[in-house]
PDB file of N, CA, C and O in Angstrom:
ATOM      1  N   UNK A   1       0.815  -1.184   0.000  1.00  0.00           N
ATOM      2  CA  UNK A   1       0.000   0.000   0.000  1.00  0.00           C
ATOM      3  C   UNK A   1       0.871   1.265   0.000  1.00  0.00           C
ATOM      4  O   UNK A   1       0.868   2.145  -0.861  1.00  0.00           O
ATOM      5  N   UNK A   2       1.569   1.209   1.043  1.00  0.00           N
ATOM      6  CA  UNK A   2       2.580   2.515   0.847  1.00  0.00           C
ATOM      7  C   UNK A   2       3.467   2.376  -0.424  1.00  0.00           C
ATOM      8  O   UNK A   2       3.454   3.441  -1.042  1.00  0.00           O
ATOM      9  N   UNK A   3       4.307   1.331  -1.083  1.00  0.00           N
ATOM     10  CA  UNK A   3       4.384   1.862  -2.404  1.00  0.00           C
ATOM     11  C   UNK A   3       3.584   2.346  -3.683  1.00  0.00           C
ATOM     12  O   UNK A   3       3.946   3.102  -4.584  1.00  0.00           O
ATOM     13  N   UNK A   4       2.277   1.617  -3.470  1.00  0.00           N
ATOM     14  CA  UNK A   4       1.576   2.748  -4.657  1.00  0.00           C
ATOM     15  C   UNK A   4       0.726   3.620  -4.475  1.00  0.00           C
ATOM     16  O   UNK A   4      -0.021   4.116  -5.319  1.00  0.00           O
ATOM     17  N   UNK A   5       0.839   3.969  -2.778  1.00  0.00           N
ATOM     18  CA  UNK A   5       0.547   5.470  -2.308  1.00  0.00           C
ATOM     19  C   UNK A   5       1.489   6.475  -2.814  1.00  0.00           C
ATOM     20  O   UNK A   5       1.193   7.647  -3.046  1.00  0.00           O
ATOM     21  N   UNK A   6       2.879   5.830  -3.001  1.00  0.00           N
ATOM     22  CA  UNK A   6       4.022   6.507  -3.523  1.00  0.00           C
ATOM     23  C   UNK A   6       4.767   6.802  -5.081  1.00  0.00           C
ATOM     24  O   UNK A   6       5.478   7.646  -5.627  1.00  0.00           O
ATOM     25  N   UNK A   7       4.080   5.491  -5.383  1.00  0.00           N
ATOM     26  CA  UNK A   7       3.932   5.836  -6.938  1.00  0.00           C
ATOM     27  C   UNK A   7       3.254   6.908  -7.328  1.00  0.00           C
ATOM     28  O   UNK A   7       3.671   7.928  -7.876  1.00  0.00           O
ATOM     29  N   UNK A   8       1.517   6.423  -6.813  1.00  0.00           N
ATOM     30  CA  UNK A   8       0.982   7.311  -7.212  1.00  0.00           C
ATOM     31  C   UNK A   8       0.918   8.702  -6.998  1.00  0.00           C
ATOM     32  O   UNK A   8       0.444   9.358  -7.926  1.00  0.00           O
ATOM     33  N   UNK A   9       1.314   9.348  -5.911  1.00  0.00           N
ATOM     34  CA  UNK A   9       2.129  10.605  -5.629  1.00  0.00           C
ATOM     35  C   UNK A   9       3.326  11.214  -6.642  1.00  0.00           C
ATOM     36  O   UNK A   9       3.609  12.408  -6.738  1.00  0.00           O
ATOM     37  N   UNK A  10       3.766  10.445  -7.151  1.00  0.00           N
ATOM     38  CA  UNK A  10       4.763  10.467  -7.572  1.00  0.00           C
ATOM     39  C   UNK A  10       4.625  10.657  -9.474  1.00  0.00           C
ATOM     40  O   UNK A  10       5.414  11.173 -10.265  1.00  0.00           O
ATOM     41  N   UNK A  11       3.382  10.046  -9.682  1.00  0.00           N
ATOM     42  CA  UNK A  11       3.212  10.493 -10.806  1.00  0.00           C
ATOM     43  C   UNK A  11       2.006  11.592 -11.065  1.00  0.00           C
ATOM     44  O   UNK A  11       1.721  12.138 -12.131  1.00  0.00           O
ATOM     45  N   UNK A  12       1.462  11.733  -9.939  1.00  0.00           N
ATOM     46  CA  UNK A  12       0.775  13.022  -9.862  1.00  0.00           C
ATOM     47  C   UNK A  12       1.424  14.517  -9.936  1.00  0.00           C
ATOM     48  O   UNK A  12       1.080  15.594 -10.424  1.00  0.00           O
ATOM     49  N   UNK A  13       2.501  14.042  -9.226  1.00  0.00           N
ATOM     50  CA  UNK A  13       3.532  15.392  -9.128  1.00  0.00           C
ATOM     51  C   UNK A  13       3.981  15.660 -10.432  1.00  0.00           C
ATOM     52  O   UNK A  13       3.971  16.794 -10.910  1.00  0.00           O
ATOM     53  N   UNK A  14       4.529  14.269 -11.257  1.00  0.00           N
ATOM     54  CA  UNK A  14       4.674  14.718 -12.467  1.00  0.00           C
ATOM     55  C   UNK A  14       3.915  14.947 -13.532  1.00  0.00           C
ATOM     56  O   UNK A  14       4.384  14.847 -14.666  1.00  0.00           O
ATOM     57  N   UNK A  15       2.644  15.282 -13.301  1.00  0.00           N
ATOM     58  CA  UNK A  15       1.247  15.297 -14.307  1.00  0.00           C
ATOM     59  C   UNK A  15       1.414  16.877 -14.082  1.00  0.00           C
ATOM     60  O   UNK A  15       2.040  17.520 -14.926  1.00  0.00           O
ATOM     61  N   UNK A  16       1.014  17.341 -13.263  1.00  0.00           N
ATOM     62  CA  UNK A  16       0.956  19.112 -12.506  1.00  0.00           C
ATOM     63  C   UNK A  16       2.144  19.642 -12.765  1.00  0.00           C
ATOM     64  O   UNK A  16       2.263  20.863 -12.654  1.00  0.00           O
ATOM     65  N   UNK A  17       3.433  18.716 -13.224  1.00  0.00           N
ATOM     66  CA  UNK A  17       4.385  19.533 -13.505  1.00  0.00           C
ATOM     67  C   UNK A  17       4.665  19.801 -14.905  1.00  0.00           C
ATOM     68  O   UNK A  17       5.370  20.743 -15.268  1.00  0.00           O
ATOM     69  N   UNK A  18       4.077  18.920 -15.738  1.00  0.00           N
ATOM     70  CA  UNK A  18       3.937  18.829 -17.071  1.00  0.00           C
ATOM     71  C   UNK A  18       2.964  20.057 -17.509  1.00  0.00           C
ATOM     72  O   UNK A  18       3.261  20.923 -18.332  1.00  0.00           O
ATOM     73  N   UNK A  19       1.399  19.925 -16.590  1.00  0.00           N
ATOM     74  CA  UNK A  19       0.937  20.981 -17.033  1.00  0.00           C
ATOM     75  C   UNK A  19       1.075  22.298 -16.435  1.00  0.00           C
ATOM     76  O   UNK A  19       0.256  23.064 -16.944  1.00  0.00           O
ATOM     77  N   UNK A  20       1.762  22.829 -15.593  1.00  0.00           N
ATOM     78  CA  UNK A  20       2.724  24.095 -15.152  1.00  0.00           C
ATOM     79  C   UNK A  20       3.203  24.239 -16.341  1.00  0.00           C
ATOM     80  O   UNK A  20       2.707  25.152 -17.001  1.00  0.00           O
ATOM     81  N   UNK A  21       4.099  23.552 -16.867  1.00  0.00           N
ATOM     82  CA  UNK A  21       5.445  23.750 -17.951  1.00  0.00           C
ATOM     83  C   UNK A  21       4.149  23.958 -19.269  1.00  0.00           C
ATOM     84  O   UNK A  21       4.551  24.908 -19.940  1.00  0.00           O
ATOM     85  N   UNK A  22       3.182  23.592 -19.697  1.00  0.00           N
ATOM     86  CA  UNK A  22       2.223  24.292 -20.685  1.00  0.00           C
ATOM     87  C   UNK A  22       1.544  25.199 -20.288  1.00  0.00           C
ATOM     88  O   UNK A  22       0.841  25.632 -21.201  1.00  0.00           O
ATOM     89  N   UNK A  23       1.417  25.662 -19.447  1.00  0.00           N
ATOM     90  CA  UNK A  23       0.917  26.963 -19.081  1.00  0.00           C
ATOM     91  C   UNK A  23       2.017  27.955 -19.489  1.00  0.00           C
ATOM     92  O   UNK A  23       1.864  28.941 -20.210  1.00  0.00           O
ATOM     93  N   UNK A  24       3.402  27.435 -18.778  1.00  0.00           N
ATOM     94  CA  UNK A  24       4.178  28.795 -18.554  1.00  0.00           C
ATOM     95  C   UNK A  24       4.459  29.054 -20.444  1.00  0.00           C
ATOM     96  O   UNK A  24       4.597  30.182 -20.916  1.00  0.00           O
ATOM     97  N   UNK A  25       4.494  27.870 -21.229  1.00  0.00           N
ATOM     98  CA  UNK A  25       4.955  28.235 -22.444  1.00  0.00           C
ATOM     99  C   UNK A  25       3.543  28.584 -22.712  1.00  0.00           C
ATOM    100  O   UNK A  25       3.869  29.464 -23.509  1.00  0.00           O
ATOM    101  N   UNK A  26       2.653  28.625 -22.721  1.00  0.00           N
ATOM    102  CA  UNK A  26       1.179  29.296 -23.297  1.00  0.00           C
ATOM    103  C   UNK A  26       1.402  30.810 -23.034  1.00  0.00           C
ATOM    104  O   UNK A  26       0.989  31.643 -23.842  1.00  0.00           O
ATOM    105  N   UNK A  27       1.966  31.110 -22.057  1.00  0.00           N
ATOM    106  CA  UNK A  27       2.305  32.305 -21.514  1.00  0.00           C
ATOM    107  C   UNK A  27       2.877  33.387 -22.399  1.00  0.00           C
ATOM    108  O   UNK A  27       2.483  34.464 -22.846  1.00  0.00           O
ATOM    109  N   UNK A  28       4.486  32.303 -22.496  1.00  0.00           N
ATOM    110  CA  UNK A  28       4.974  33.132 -23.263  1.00  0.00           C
ATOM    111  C   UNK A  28       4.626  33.691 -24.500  1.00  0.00           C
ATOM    112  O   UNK A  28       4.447  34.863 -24.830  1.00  0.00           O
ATOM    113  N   UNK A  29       4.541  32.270 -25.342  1.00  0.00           N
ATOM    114  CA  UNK A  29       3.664  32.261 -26.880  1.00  0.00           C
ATOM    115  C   UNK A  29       2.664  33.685 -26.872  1.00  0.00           C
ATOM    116  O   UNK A  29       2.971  34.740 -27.427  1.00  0.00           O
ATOM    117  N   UNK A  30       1.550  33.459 -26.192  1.00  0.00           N
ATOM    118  CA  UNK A  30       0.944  34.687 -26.259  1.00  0.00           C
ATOM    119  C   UNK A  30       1.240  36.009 -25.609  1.00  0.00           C
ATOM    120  O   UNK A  30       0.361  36.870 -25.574  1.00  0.00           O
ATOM    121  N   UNK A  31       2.369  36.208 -25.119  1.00  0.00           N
ATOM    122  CA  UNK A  31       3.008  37.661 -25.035  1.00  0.00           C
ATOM    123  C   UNK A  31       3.677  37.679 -26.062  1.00  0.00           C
ATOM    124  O   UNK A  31       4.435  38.609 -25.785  1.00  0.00           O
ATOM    125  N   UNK A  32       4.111  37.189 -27.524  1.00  0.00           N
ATOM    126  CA  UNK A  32       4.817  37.639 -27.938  1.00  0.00           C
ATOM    127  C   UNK A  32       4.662  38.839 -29.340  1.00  0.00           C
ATOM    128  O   UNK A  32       5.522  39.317 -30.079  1.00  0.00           O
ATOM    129  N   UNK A  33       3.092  39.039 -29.270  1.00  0.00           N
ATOM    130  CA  UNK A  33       2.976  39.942 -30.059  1.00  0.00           C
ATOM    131  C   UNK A  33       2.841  41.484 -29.525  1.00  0.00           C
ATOM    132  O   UNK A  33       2.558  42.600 -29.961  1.00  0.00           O
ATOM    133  N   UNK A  34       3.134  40.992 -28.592  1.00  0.00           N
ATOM    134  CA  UNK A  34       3.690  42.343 -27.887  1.00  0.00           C
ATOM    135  C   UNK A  34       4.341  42.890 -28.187  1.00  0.00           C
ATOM    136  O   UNK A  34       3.982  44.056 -28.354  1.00  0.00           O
ATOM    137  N   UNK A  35       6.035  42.504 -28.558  1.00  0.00           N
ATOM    138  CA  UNK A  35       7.109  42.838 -29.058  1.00  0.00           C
ATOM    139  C   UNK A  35       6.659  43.708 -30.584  1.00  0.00           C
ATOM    140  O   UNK A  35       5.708  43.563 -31.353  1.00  0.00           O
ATOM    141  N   UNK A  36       7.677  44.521 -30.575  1.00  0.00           N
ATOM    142  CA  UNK A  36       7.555  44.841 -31.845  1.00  0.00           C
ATOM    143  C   UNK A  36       8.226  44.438 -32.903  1.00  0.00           C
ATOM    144  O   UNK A  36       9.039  45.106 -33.543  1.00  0.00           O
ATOM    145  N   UNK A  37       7.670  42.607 -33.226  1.00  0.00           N
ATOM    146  CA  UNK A  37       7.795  42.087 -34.500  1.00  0.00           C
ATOM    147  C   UNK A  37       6.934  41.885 -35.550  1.00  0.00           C
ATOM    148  O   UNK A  37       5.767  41.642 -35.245  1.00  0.00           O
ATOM    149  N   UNK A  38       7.326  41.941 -37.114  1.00  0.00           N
ATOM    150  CA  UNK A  38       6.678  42.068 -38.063  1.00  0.00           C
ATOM    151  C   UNK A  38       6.372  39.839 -38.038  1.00  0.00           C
ATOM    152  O   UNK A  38       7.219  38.947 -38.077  1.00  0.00           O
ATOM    153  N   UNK A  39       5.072  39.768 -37.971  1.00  0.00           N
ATOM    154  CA  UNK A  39       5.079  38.149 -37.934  1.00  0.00           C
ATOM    155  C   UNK A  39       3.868  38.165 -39.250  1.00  0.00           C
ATOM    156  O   UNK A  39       3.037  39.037 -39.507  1.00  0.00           O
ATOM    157  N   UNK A  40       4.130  36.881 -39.925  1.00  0.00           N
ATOM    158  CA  UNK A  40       3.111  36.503 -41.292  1.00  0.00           C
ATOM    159  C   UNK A  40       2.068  36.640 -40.479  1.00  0.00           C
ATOM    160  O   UNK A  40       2.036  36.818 -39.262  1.00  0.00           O
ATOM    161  N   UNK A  41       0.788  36.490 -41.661  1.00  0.00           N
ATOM    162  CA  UNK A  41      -0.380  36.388 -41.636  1.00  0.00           C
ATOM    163  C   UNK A  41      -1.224  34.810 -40.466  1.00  0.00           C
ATOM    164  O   UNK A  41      -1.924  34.589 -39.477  1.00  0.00           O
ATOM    165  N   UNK A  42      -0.548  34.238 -41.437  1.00  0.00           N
ATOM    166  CA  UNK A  42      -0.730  32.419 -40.386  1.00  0.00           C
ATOM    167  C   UNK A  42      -0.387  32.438 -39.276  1.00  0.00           C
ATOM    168  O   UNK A  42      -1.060  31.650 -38.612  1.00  0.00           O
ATOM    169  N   UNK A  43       0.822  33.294 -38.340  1.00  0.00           N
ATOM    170  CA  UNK A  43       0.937  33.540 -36.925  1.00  0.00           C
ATOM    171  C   UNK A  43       0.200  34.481 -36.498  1.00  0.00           C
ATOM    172  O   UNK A  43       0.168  34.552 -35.270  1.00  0.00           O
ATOM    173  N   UNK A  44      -0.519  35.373 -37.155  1.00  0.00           N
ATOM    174  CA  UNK A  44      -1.021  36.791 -36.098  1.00  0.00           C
ATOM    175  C   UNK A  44      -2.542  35.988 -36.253  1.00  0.00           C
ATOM    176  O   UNK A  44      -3.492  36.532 -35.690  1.00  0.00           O
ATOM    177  N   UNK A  45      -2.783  34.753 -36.978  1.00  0.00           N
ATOM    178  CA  UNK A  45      -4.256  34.591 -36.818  1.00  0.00           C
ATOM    179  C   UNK A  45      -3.922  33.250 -36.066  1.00  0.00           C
ATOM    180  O   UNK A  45      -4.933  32.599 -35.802  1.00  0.00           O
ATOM    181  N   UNK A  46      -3.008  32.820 -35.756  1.00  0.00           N
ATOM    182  CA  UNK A  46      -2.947  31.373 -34.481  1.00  0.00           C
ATOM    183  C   UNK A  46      -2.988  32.218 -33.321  1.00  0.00           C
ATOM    184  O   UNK A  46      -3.868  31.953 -32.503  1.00  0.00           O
ATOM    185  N   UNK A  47      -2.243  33.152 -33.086  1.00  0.00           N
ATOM    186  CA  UNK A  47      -2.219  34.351 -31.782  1.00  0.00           C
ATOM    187  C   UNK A  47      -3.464  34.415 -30.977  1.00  0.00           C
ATOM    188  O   UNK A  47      -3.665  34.014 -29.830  1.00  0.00           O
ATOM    189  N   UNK A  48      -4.566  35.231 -32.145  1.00  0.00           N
ATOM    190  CA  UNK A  48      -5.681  35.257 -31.685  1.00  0.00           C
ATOM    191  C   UNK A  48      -6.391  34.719 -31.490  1.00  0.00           C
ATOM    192  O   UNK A  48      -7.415  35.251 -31.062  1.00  0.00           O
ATOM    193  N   UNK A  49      -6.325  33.139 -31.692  1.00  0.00           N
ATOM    194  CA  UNK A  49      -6.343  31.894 -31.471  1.00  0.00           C
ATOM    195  C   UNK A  49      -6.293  31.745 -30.066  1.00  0.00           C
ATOM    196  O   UNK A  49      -7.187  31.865 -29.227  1.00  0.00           O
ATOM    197  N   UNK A  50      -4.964  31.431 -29.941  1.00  0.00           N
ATOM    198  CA  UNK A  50      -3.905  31.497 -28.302  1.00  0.00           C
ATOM    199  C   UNK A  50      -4.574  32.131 -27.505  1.00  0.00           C
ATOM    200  O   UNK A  50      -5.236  31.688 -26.566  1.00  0.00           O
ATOM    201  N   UNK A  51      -4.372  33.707 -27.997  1.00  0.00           N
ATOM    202  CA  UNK A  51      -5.110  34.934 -26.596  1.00  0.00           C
ATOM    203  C   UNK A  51      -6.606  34.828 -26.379  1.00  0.00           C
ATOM    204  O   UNK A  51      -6.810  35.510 -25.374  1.00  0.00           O
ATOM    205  N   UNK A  52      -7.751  34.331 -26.796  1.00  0.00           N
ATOM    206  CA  UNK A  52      -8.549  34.030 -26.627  1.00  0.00           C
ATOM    207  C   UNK A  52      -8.550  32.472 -26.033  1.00  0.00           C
ATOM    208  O   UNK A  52      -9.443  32.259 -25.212  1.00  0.00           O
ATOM    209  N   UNK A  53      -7.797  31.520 -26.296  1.00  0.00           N
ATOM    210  CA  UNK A  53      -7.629  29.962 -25.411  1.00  0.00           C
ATOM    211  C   UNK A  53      -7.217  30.710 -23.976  1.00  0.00           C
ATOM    212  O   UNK A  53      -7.223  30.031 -22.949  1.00  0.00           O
ATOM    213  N   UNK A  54      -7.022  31.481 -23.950  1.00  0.00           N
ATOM    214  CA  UNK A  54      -5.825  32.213 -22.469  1.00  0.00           C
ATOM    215  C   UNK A  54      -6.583  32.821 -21.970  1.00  0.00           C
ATOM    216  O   UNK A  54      -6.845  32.587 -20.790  1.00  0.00           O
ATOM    217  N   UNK A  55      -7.150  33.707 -22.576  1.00  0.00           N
ATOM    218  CA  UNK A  55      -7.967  34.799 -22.129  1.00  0.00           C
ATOM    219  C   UNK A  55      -9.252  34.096 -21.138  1.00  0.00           C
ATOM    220  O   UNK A  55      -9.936  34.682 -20.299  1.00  0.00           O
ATOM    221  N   UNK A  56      -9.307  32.740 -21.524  1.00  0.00           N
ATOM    222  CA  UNK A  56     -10.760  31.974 -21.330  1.00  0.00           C
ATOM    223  C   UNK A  56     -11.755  32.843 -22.097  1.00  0.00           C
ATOM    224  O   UNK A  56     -12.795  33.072 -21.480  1.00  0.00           O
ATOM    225  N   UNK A  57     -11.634  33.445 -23.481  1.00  0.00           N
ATOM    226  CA  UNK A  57     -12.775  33.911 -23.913  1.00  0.00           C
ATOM    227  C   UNK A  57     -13.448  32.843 -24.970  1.00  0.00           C
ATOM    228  O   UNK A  57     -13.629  33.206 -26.132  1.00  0.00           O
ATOM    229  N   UNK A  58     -13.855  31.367 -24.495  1.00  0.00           N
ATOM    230  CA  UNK A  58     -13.972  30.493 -25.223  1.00  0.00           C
ATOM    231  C   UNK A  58     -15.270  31.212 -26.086  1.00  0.00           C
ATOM    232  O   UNK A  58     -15.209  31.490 -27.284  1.00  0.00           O
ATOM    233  N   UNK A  59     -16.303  31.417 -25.317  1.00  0.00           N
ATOM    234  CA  UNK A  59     -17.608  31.692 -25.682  1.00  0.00           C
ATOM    235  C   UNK A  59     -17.653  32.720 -26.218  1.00  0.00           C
ATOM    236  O   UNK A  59     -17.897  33.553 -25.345  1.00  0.00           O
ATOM    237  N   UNK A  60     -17.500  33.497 -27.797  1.00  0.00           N
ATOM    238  CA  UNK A  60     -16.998  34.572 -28.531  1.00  0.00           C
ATOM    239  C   UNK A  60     -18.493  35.422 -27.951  1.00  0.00           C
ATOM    240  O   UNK A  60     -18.404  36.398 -27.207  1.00  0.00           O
ATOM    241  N   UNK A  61     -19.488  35.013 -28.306  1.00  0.00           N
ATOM    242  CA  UNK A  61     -20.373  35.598 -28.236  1.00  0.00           C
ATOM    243  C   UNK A  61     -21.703  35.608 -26.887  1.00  0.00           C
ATOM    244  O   UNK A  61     -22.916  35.540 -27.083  1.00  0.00           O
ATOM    245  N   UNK A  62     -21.039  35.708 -25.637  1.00  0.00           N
ATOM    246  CA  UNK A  62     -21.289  35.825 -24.112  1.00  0.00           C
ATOM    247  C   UNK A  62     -21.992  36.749 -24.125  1.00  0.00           C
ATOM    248  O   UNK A  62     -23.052  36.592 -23.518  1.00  0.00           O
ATOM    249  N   UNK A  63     -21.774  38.005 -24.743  1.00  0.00           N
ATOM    250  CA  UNK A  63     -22.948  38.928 -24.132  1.00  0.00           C
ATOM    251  C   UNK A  63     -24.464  38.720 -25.403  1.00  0.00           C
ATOM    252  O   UNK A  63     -25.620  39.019 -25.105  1.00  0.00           O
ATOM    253  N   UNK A  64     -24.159  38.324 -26.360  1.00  0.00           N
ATOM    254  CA  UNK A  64     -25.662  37.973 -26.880  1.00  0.00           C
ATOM    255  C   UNK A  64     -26.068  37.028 -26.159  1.00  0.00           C
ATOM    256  O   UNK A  64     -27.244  37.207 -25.842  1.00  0.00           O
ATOM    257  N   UNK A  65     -25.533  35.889 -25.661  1.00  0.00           N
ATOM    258  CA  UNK A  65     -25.772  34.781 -25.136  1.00  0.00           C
ATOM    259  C   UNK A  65     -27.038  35.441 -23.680  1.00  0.00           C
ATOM    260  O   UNK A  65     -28.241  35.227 -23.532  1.00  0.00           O
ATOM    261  N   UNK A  66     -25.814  36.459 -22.654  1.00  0.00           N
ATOM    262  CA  UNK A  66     -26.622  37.046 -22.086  1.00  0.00           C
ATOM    263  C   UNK A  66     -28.007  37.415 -21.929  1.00  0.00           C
ATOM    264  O   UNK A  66     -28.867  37.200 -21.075  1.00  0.00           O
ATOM    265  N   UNK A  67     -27.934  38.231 -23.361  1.00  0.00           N
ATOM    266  CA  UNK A  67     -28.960  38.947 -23.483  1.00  0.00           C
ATOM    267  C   UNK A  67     -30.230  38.526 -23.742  1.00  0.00           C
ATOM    268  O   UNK A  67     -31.314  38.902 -23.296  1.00  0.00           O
ATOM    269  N   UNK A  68     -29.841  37.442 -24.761  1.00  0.00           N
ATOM    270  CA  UNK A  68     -31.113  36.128 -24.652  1.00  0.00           C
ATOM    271  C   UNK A  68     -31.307  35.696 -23.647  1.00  0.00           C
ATOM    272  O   UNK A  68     -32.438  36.050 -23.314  1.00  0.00           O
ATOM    273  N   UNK A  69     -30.716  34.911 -22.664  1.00  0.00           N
ATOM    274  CA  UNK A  69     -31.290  34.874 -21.086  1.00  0.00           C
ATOM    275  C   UNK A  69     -32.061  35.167 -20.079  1.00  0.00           C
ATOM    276  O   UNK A  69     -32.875  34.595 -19.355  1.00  0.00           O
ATOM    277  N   UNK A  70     -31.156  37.204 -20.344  1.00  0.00           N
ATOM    278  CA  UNK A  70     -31.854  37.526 -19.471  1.00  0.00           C
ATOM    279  C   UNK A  70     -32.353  38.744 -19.575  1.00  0.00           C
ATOM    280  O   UNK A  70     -32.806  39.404 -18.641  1.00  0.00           O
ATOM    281  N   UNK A  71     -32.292  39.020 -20.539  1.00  0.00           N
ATOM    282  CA  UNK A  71     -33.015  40.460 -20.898  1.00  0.00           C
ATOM    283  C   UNK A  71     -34.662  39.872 -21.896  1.00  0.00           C
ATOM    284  O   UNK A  71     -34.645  39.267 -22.968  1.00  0.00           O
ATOM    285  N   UNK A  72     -35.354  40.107 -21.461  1.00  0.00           N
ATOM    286  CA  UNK A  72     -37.039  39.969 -21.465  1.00  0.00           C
ATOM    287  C   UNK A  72     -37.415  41.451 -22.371  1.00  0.00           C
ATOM    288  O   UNK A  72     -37.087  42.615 -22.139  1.00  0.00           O
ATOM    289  N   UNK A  73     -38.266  40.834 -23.520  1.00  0.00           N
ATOM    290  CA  UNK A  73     -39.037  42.383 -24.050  1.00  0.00           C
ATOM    291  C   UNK A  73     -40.541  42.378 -24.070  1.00  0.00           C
ATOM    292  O   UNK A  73     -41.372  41.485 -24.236  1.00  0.00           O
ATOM    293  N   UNK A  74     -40.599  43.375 -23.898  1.00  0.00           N
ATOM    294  CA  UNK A  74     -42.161  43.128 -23.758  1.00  0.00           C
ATOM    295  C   UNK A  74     -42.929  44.476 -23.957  1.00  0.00           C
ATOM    296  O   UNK A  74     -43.084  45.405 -23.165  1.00  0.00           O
ATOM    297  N   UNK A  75     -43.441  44.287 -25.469  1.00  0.00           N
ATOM    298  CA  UNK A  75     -44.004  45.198 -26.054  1.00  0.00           C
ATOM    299  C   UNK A  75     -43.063  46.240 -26.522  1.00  0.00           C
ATOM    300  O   UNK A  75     -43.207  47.454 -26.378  1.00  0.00           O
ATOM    301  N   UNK A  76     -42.236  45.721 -27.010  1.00  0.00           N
ATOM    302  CA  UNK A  76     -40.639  46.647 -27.336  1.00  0.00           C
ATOM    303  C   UNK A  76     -40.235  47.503 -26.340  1.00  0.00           C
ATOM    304  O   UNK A  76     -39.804  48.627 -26.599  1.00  0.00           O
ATOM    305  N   UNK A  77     -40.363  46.955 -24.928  1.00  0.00           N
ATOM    306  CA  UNK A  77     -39.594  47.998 -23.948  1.00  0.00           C
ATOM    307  C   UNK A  77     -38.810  46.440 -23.330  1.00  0.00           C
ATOM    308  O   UNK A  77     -39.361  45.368 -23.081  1.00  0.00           O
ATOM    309  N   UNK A  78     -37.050  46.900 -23.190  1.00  0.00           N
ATOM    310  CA  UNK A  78     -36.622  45.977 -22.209  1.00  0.00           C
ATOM    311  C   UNK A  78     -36.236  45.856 -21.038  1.00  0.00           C
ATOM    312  O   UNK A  78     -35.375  46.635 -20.629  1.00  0.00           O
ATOM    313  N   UNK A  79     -36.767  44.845 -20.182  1.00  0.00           N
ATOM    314  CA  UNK A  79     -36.843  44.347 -18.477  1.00  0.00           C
ATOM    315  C   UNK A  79     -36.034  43.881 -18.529  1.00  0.00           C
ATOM    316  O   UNK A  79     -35.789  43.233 -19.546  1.00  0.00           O
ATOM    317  N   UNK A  80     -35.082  43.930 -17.406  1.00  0.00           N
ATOM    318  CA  UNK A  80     -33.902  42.919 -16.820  1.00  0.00           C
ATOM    319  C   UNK A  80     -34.345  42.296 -15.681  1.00  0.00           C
ATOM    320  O   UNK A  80     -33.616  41.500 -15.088  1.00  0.00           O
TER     321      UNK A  80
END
């Protein structure tokens, strides 16, 4: 029992460390249009790609989403 309490510790640590190490390079990747480099067309549209995976702005369109929810009309005046 205590060795594959210890295994399994042991490869947990290295799961969380694997995904640390993709975070920190997600990191970088998307700071780098910061810099002032001239980059092709095919990188400045993976970017915005990236900064939105990062951003957590999965859901492009959240505030229509919203608004269908929870904004109510009634008789062309709108209730929240």
């Amino acid at each position: 029992m205590v060795v594959f309490n210890l295994l399994m510790s042991f490869m947990q640590t290295l799961s969380l460390n694997l995904l640390w190490g993709m975070i920190n390079a997600l990191q970088m990747i998307v700071f780098l249009p910061l810099y002032n480099i001239t980059f092709p067309a095919s990188v400045n549209q993976l970017f915005s790609v990236l900064i939105q995976f990062a951003t957590f702005d999965i859901i492009p369109y959240i505030d229509d989403i919203y608004d269908f929810l929870f904004k109510f009309k009634f008789a062309g005046a709108e209730v929240e």
